[in-house]
C-alpha positions in Angstrom: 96.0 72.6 -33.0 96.9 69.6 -34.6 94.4 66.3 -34.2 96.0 64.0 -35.9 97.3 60.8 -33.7 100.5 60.2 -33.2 102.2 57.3 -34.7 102.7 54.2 -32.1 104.9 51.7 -32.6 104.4 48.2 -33.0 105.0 46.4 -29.8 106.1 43.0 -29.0 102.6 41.9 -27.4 100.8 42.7 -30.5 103.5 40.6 -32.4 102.9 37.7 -30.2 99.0 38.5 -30.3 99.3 37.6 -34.0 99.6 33.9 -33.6 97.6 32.4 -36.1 96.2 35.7 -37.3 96.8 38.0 -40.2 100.4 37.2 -41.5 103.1 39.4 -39.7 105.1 41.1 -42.4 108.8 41.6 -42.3 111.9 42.8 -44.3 115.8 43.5 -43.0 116.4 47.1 -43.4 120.3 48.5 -42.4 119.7 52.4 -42.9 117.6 54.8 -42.1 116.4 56.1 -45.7 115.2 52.4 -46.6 113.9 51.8 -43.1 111.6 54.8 -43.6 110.3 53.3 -46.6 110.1 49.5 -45.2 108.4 51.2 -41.9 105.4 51.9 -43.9 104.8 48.4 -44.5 106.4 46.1 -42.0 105.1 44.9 -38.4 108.9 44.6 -37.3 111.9 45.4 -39.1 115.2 43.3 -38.3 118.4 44.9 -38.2 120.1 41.6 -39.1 123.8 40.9 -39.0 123.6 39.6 -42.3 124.5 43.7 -43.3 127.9 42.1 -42.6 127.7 40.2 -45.7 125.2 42.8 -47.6 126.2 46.2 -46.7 130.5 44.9 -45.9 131.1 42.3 -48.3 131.6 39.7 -45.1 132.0 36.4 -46.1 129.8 35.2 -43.3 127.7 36.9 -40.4 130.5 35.7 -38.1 132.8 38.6 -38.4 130.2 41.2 -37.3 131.2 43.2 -34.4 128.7 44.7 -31.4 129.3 48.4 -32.0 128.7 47.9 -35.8 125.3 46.4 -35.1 124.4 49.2 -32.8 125.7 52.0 -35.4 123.1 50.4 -38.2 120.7 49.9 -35.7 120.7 53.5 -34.6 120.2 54.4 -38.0 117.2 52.1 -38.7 115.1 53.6 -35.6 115.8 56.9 -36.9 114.4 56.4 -39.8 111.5 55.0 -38.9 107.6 55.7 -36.6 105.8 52.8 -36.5 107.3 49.4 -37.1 109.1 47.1 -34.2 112.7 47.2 -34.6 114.6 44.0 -33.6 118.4 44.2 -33.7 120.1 40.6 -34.2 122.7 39.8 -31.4 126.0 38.9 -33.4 128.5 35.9 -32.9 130.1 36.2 -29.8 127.5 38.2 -27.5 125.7 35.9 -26.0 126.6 32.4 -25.7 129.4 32.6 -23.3 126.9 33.0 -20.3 123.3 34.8 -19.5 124.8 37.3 -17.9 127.6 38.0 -20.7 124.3 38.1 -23.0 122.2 40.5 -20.8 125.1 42.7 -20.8 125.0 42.9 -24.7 121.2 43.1 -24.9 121.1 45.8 -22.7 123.3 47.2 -24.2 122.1 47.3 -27.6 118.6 48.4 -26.4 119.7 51.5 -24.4 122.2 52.6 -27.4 120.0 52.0 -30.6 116.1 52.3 -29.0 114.8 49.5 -30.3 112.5 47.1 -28.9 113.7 43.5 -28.8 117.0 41.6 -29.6 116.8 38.5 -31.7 119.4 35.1 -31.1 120.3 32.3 -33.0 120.0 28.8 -31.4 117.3 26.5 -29.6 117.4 24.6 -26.8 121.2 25.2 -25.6 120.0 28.8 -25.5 116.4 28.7 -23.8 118.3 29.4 -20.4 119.7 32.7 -22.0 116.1 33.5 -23.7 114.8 32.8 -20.4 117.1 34.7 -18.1 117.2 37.4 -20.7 113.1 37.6 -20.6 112.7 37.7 -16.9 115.1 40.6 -17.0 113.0 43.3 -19.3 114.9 42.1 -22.6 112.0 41.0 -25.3 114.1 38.2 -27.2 113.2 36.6 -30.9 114.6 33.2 -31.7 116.0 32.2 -34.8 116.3 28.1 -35.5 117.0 26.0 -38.4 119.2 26.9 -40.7 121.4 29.4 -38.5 124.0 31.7 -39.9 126.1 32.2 -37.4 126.9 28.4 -37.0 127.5 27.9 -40.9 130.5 26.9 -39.9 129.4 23.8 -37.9 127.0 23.4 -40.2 129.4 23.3 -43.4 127.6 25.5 -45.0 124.2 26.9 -45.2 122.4 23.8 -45.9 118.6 23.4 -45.8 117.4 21.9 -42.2 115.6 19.0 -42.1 115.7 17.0 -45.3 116.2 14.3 -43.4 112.9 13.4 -41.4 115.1 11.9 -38.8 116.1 15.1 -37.7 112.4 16.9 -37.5 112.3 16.1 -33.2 115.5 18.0 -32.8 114.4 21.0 -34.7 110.8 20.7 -33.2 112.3 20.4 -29.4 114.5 23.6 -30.3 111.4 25.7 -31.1 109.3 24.5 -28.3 112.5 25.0 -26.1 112.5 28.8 -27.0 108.6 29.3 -27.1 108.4 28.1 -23.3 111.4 29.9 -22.2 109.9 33.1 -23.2 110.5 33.8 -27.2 108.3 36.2 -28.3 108.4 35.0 -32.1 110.9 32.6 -33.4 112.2 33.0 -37.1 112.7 29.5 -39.3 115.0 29.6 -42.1 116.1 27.2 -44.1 113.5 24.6 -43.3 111.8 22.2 -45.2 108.1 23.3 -45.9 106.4 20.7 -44.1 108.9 20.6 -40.8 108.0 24.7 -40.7 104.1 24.1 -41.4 104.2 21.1 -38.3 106.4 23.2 -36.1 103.9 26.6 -36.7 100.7 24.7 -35.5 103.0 23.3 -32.1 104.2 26.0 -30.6 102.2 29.3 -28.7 104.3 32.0 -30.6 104.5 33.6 -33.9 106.8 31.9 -36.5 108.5 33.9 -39.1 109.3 31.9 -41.8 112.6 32.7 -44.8 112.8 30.0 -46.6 110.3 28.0 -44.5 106.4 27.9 -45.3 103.7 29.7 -46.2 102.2 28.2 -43.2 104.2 30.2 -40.4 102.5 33.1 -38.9 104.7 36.0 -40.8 107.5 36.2 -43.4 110.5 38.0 -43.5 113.1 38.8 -46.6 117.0 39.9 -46.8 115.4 43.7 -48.3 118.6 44.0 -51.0 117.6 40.5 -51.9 114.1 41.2 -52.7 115.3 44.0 -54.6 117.5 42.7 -56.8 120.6 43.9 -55.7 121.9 40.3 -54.8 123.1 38.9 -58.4 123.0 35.2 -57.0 120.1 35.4 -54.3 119.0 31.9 -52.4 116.5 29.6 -53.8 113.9 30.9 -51.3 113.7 34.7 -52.3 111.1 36.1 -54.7 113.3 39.0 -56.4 110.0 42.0 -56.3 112.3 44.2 -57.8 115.5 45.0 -60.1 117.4 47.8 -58.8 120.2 46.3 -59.2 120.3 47.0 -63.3 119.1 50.2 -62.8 121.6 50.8 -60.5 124.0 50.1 -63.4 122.3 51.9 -65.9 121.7 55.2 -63.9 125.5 55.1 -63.2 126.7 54.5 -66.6 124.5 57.4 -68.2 126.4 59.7 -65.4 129.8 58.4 -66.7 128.7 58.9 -70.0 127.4 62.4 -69.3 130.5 63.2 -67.6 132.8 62.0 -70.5 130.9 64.1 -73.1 130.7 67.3 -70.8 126.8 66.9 -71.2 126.4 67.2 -67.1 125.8 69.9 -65.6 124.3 71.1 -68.1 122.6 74.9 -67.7 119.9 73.2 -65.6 122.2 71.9 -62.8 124.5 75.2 -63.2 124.3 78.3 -61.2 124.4 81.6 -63.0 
């Protein structure tokens, strides 16, 4: 008989536990053959709508529908053991009411098995983070620069230049922390805004463009890799797959063209 452990999964108290502890580690993942491979390394592992722009050559996060975010969000638990999985909640799920937006939580947590939802938004949506927390649904926030309101914004522009504007982005992320947040992503933020906001508020931040300073980090995973040919200012490219990519499918056209492959070693006889 087998004594080996079984492998637990990362829960949301031992994500908020980590507040001003060892850095929480993050990366999207959209499938479950990357997940697996992310799952080994991450403390949560977002199923962002950004795969609308990454996986479906979206123009913005905007677009994504519900059931698409389910379908990739089915595959990431799949694939993976140990790490948290929090599916983002896409444009037009939850801002209509609470209720609307418990309907659409629920929803996603029953379908794909994860453990938490994550929202854009900060004060005007501490009533939904609220109702949605007393109700069983763990909820992440996401302030600063958000995606989904690029529109509004004109653009993804980097929040908080202008020191003017560091009380509305500091009363957003203590808005969400006291109506039940869990951890609350910063993106797009000036360093020192995300360094002043980490050391105000009770909860983990995850910083993308923020500051070494929040609690945890988290990367678009095909920008990390290379595979985004113009990736934002903020990411650290760890890899090039990308150009290998390329490569590995030119050598197969190549091989094809010449009748090269199969050659007797990918032949049956």
């Amino acid at each position: 008989m087998s004594t080996q452990k079984p492998i637990r999964r990362v829960t949301v108290p031992q994500i908020a536990a980590r507040k001003g502890g060892d850095p929480i580690v993050s990366l999207t993942s959209y499938h479950a053959h990357t997940a697996a491979i992310v799952d080994k390394y991450a403390d949560f592992i977002l199923v962002g709508d950004s795969l609308g722009m990454v996986m479906h050559g979206m123009e913005s996060t905007v677009g994504v529908p519900l059931d698409l975010m389910i379908m990739h969000g089915k595959a990431v638990v799949r694939g993976t053991q140990r790490a948290l999985i929090v599916v983002d909640m896409p444009f037009g799920t939850y801002e209509e009411s609470p209720a609307v937006a418990f309907r659409n939580a629920a929803r996603i947590m029953k379908e794909t098995g994860c453990g938490a939802v994550k929202l854009e938004g900060g004060k005007r949506m501490a009533e939904t983070i609220h109702f949605l927390t007393e109700r069983g649904i763990p909820v992440m926030a996401h302030t600063g620069l958000t995606p989904q309101s690029s529109h509004v914004m004109g653009g993804f522009k980097t929040q908080g230049r202008d020191e003017d504007s560091w009380p509305m982005h500091e009363e957003d992320a203590k808005a969400v922390s006291e109506a039940g947040a869990f951890a609350i992503v910063l993106e797009g933020m000036v360093e020192p805004l995300a360094a002043k906001i980490t050391k105000q508020i009770a909860i983990p931040t995850i910083g993308i463009g923020a500051s070494a300073d929040c609690d945890g980090q988290i990367l678009v995973l095909e920008d990390m890799l290379g595979l985004n040919p113009k990736p934002p200012k903020f990411v650290k490219v760890y890899g090039d797959l990308g150009n290998q990519i390329e490569n590995a499918v030119k050598s197969y056209a190549d091989e094809v063209k010449d009748r090269s492959f199969p050659s007797a070693a990918q032949t049956y006889t």
